[in-house]
Phi, psi and omega in degrees: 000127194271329173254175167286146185336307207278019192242137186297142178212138156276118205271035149275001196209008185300311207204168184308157181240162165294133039263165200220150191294158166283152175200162155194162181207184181246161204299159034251006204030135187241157199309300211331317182309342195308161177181114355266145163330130180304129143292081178291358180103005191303330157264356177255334182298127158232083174315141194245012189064039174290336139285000183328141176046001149274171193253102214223137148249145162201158208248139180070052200236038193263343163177188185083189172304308176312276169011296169290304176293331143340298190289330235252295168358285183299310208250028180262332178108021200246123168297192188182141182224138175201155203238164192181160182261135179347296166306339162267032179293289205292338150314301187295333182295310182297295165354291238273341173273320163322317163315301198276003194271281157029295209085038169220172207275107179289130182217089168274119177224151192270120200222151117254107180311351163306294205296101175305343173270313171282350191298320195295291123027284197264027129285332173275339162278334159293313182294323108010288202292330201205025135085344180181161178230142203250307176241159145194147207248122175265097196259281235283121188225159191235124140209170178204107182305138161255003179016327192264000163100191188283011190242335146256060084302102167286149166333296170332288150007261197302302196326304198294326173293303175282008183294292176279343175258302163256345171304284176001277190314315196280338171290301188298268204305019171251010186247001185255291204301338157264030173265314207300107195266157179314137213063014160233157215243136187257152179210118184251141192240086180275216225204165146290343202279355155277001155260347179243093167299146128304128187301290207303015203206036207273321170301314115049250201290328169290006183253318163342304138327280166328313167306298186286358151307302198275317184316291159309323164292321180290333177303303163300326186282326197270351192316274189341342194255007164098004180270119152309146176223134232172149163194160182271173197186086175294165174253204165296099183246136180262124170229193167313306196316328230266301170308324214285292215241332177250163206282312199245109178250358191304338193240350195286165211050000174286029172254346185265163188316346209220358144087005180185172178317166117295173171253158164317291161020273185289341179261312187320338182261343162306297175321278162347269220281026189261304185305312162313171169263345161305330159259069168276330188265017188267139138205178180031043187265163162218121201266117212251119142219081167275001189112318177154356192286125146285122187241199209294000000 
């Protein structure tokens, strides 16, 4: 992005379109290899203070939509505890300068969220760092095309997709919420693929769909207590995860309506205003950005 968010673009041409170089990397994939390089807002995001002073978590937030929403955060004026995997420290490390280039308070810790104990660990650790948490952004997610069908998905597989996209989610908000004070918000991060699954993505794309379940439900359980519950529904985006995990990147996002990926960039400001006081009367919304698919 050549301008700032806030400068009119034609968003057919805003940011690359495919074909794009074959690439590939091995999971969890990290930015730097990429071409073309991801856009996190680093140059384009400008905070208007929609956020002061809150106290934000988000989980998988070492590159990617996490990334992106981090940087978007900080310079909304919201401190940000954000998780990233053993292996992504030096991604996280980048997070955590963009937070603090901001002028808020960076806190990267390396958790896996398959694990109950650690979701519980790292809410006393937000809470320990910033006394309540004003948001939490449930990101962080696991997939791996399968092309060869529902007969390569291993137990392992399957274990790990649901671990990390809903045990996760469902431990940490319930281990956030009695930190969590009136007006503030859980923001969950599904998919288009829980309403058009992709067959190769089929474990996927079901735990997606159970998100925008819990999402809805949790909303309704939480109004009487003034906590908004929300969640985004990305189309196709280039992050890591994309080299990482599908056979073919040369062609991706040239199936939506807008002719190419989003970028983080471009997801970052859902998150904000999901977040914000401006969607105070929202809850138990799913903010659709797909590029043009329609959904539900």
């Amino acid at each position: 992005m050549t301008e700032h968010q806030h400068t009119q673009q034609d968003p057919t041409t805003q940011h690359p379109r495919p074909e794009f170089p074959a690439q590939d990397q091995p999971h969890p994939g990290w930015t730097g290899p990429m071409d073309p390089p991801p856009d996190h807002g680093e140059e384009s995001y400008r905070g208007t203070g929609r956020l002061e002073g809150r106290k934000t978590v988000i989980t998988g937030g070492d590159s990617g939509i996490g990334r992106a929403v981090a940087l978007a955060f900080a310079r909304e004026g919201a401190d940000v505890l954000f998780t990233h995997l053993e292996e992504e420290a030096d991604e996280a490390r980048e997070t955590s300068r963009l937070v603090e280039g901001a002028g808020r308070k960076a806190v990267a810790v390396s958790c896996d969220i398959r694990e109950e104990d650690n979701c519980r660990a790292l809410i006393e650790r937000a809470v320990s760092e910033f006394g309540r948490i004003d948001v939490l952004v449930n990101n962080a997610a696991f997939q791996m095309s399968q092309p060869d069908g529902i007969e390569a998905i291993t137990t392992e597989q399957f274990d790990r997709v649901m671990r990390t996209n809903l045990y996760g989610m469902f431990w940490l908000t319930k281990f956030a919420l009695p930190h969590i004070p009136e007006g503030g918000s859980v923001i969950n991060s599904t998919s288009v693929q829980a309403y058009k699954p992709s067959p190769h993505l089929l474990d996927y794309a079901m735990t997606k769909g159970a998100i925008v379940t819990f999402t809805q439900g949790l909303a309704q359980m939480l109004a009487e207590r003034g906590i908004r519950v929300n969640a985004v529904a990305p189309g196709p985006v280039w992050t890591p995860l994309i080299p990482a995990t599908l056979p073919d990147t040369v062609e991706f996002g040239k199936q939506s309506p807008l002719g190419r990926p989003a970028q983080p960039a471009e997801l970052a400001p859902a998150y904000v205003y999901l977040a914000s006081q401006e969607a105070s009367f929202v809850t138990a919304e799913i903010l659709n950005a797909t590029g043009g698919t329609p959904l539900p």
